[in-house]
N, C-alpha and C positions, 0 to 999 in steps of 0.2 A: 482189300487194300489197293486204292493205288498207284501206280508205277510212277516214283519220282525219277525227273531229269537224274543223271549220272552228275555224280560231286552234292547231292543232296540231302539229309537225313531228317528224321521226322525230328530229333534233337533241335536241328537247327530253326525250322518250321515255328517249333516252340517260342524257342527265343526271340524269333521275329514278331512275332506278334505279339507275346504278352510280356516282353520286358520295358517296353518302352510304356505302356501300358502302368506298369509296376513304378516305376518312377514317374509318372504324372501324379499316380498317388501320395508318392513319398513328397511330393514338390508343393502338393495342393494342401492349404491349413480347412480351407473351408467347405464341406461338401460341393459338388458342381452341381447338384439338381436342386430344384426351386423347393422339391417338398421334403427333399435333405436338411437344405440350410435349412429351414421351419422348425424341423425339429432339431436339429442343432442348436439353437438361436434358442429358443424354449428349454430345452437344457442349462444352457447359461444364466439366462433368467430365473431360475429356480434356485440356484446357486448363489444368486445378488440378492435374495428378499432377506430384508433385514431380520437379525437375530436377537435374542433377549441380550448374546453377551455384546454387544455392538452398543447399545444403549448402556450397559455396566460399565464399559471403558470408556465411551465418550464421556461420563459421568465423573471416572476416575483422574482421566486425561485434563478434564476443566478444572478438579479438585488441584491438581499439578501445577497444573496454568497458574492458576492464584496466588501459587505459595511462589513460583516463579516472578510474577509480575512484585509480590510484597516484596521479595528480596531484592528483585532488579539483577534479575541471575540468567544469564544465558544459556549457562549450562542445563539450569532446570528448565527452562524452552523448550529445547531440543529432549528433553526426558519426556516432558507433556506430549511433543508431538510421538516419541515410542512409543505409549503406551495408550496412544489411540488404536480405536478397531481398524479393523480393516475399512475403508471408506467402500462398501459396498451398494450403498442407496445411489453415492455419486455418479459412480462408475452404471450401475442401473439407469442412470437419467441417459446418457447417451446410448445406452441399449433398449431405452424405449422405441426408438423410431425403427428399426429393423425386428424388434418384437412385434410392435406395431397392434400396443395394446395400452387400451389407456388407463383399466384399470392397473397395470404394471408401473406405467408412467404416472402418476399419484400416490400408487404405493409407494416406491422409490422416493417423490418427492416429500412424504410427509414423514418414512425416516429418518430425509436428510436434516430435515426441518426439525424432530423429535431431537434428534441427538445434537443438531447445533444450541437447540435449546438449553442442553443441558449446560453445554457449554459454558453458552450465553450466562445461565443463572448460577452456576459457579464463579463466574469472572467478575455478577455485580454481588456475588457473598465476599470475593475477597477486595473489594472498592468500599463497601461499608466498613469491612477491616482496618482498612485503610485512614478513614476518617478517625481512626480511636487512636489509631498511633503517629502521631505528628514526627515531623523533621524524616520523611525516607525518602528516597529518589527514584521515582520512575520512566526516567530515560530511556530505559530499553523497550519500554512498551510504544515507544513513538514511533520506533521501527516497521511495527504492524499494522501502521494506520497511515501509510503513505505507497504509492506505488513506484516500484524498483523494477529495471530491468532483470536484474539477478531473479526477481522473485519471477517473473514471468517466465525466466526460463528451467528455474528448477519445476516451475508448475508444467511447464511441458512435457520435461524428462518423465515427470512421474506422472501423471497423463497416458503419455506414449506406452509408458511401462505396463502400467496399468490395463490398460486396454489390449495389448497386445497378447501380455502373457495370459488373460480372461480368454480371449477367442483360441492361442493358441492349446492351454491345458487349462479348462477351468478348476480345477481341482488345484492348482496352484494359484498362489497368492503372493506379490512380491512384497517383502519388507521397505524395500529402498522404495519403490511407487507410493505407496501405503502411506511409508513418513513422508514423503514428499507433498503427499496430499492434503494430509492432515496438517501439516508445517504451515501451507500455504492457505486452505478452508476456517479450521480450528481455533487458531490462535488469535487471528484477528478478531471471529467472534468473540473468543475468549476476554481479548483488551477492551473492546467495544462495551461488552456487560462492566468493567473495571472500571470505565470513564463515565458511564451512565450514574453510577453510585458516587464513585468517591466525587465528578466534577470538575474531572482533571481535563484540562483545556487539550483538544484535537485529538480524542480517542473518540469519540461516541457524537455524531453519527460515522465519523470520518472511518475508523477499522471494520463497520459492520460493513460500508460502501464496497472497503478494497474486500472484502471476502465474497460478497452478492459479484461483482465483477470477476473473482477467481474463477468460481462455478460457473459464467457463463463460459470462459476460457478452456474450461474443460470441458462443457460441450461441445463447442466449438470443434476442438482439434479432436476430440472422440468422434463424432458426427463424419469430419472427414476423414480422419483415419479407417473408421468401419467402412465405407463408401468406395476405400483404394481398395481394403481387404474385399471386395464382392460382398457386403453383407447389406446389400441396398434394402428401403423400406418397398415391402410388397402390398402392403394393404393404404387406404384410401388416408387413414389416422395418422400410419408411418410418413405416409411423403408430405403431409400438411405438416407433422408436428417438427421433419427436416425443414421445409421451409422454413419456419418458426421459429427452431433454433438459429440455423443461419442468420435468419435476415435480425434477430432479435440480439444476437451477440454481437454481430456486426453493431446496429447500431446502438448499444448498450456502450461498447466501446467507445465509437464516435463522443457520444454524448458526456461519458464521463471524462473524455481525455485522458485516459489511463497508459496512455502510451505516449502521447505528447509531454505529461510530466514525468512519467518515468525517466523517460530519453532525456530531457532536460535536465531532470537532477542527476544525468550519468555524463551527459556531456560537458556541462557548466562547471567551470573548477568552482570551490569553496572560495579560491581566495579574490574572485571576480565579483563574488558579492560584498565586500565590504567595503565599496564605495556605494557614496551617502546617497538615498534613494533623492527623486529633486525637487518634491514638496519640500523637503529637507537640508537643501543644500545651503552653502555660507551667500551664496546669492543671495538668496531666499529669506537669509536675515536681516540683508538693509532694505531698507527704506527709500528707492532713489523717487520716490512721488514727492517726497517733502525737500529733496532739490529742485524739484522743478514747479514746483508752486513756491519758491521761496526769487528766484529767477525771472521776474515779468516783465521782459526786455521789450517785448514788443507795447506794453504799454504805454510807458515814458514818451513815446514817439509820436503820442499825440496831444503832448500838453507843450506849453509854452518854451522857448530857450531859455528863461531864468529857472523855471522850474525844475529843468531838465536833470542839471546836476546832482543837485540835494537828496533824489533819492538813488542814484545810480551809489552813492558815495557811502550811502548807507546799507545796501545791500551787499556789497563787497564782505565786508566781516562775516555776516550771517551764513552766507553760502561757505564758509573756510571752515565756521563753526558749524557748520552740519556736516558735510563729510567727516569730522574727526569724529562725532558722536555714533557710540554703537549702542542705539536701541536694547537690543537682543544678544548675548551670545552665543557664537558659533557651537552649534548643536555636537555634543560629540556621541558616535558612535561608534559597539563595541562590537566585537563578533564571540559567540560563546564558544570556548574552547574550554575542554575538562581533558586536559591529559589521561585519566584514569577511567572515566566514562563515558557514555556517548551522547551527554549535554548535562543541565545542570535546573535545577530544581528554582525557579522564581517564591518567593514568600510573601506571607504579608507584610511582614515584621522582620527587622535585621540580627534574627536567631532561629538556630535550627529547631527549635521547638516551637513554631511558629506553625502557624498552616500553610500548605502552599496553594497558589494562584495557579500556576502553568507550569509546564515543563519544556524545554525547549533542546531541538538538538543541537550537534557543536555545528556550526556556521552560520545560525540564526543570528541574524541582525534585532538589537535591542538599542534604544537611546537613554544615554545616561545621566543625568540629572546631577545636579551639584553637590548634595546632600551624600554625605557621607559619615560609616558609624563603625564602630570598635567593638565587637561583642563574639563571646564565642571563641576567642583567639585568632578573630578574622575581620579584615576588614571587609565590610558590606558595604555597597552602591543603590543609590535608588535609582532603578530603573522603569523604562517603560517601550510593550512589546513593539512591533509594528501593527499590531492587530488592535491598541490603548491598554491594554493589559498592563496595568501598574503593580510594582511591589519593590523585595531586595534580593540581591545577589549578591556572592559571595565575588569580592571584585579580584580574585585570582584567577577566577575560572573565565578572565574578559579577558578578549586582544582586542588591542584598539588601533585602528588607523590614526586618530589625531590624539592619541595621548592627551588627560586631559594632567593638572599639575599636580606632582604629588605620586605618580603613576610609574 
């Protein structure tokens, strides 16, 4: 042994060297060697390949959906998205590029695929449903087929979640991530299949869009999340298929504008839109061409001084009698407002046992046509959308900037 400095002990010796040591451990989620993380990362992977019961609950979870969308029921939304699996394909797609294996990354993709399917073909069983039972309202499904800031950030939260609590114990699985994902993945496919069948105006293609744009979202912020965590791609497949997500989410974005309307419809109050778009406007209904070809002052000026008179004198009445005359009248315009839900069901016909044309949310602009009808215990408007979508509505569920009379 030997001879330590006086004030020294082999105790202390200890501590100096392997405690600090002991807490880099405790500090570090990710192994620090290359052929560590390998097999760590390969661990995790084995853990994400999809399972038979992952395909039984996406399957149950669409069945859900359906009876949710028939109802127009909120509550059963959010049941649907409970009782989805755990989104492990998804969360597999951003773990391909540090697996950095491509049969992994295919497999992943064609569970995710498999089971949105299921989705998919439960949402257009319950849109055939649909067709057999006239007069329901599906308003709530409009939700899912448009893009929301809220939605982009609950898709983050459980994203984040997701991904972190994977690398941190893969053995655990968060519920909160999980419905977050599924809420945000799931259901739009789910409404997407619902408008393909029943017909129903701006579900299909428009919710399968907003869910193809989720999943790349959740690459996206998976890809750099893993990248802060040290779990960079080490093989030639891993760093292309990063590129590829990056540069492909990026412009996936760009292109759909999914954050441009998002932001839009979070910035823009409701009540800014119900001035009259200006194809539209009462401008827009006169006629000032037929003042001014009625007006040919400059011609008189080259005919004779007896001539001159006789038509100056007659043109006078004509031009007083054309500005009083209205062509056309002033277009009015409603904005749909349903107190009790979140739009209101257009029809063919002005009864609820009618088929419907569209559905439309509350602050959608429609123009309302003069024709008006009694049925049902309600009075009904003939309406038509901004998109030419004609039918009737129930005229309580309209607010109007110009009142039209009767109103």
């Amino acid at each position: 042994m030997t001879d330590l400095p006086e004030g020294f002990t082999p105790l202390d010796t200890t501590q100096e060297t392997t405690l600090p040591h002991h807490r880099r451990r405790r500090r570090s989620i990710v192994p620090p060697g290359k052929d560590d993380r390998a097999v760590f990362v390969g661990q995790i992977a084995n853990r994400l390949v999809s399972s038979f019961d992952f395909y039984l609950f996406s399957l149950l979870s669409g069945l859900v959906l359906a009876l949710g969308i028939l109802l127009n029921s909120p509550a059963i939304y959010v049941l649907a998205a409970l009782l989805s699996p755990f989104m492990a394909p998804l969360i597999g797609l951003s773990f391909s590029a540090p697996v950095g294996s491509i049969t992994f990354f295919f497999q992943s993709l064609l569970g995710l695929t498999l089971g949105a399917g299921l989705v998919f073909g439960t949402g257009a069983l319950g849109g055939w449903i649909s067709t057999l039972l006239p007069g329901l309202n599906f308003s709530q499904s409009l939700l899912h087929a448009q893009f929301t800031l809220p939605d982009f950030f609950l898709l983050t939260i459980g994203a984040v979640l997701a991904i972190y609590l994977t690398v941190r114990n893969p053995k655990q699985r968060s519920l909160v991530a999980s419905v977050a994902l599924a809420y945000e993945v799931y259901l739009p496919v789910g409404v997407s299949g619902f408008g393909l069948t029943s017909h129903l105006q701006g579900l299909f293609p428009e919710a399968l869009k907003v869910s193809v744009v989720h999943v790349g979202w959740v690459l996206l912020i998976g890809t750099l999340l893993l990248v802060l965590m040290r779990l960079r791609p080490f093989t030639f497949f891993g760093i292309l298929l990063t590129i590829a997500i990056l540069g492909g989410a990026v412009y996936g974005l760009a292109q759909t504008s999914a954050f441009a309307s998002a932001l839009q419809r979070q910035m823009i109050p409701v009540e800014t839109q119900i001035a009259l778009p200006p194809s539209s406007s009462p401008a827009s209904g006169t006629q000032p061409t037929a003042v001014a070809t009625l007006t040919p002052s400059p011609r008189p000026m080259t005919q004779t001084a007896e001539v001159q008179p006789s038509p100056t004198n007659t043109l006078v009445p004509s031009r007083t009698a054309t500005v009083t005359i209205t062509p056309k009248p002033t277009p009015v315009w409603a904005m749909v407002n349903s107190p009790s839900t979140t739009g209101a069901v257009i029809r063919e016909k002005p009864t609820f046992s009618a088929n419907y044309v569209a559905s439309l949310l509350n602050g959608s602009l429609v123009q309302v046509l003069p024709e008006t009808e009694f049925a049902d215990n309600n009075y009904w408007v003939h309406v038509i959308t901004e998109d030419g979508i004609e039918g009737w509505m129930v005229r309580s569920l309209l607010a109007t900037a110009t009142p039209a009379p009767g109103w």
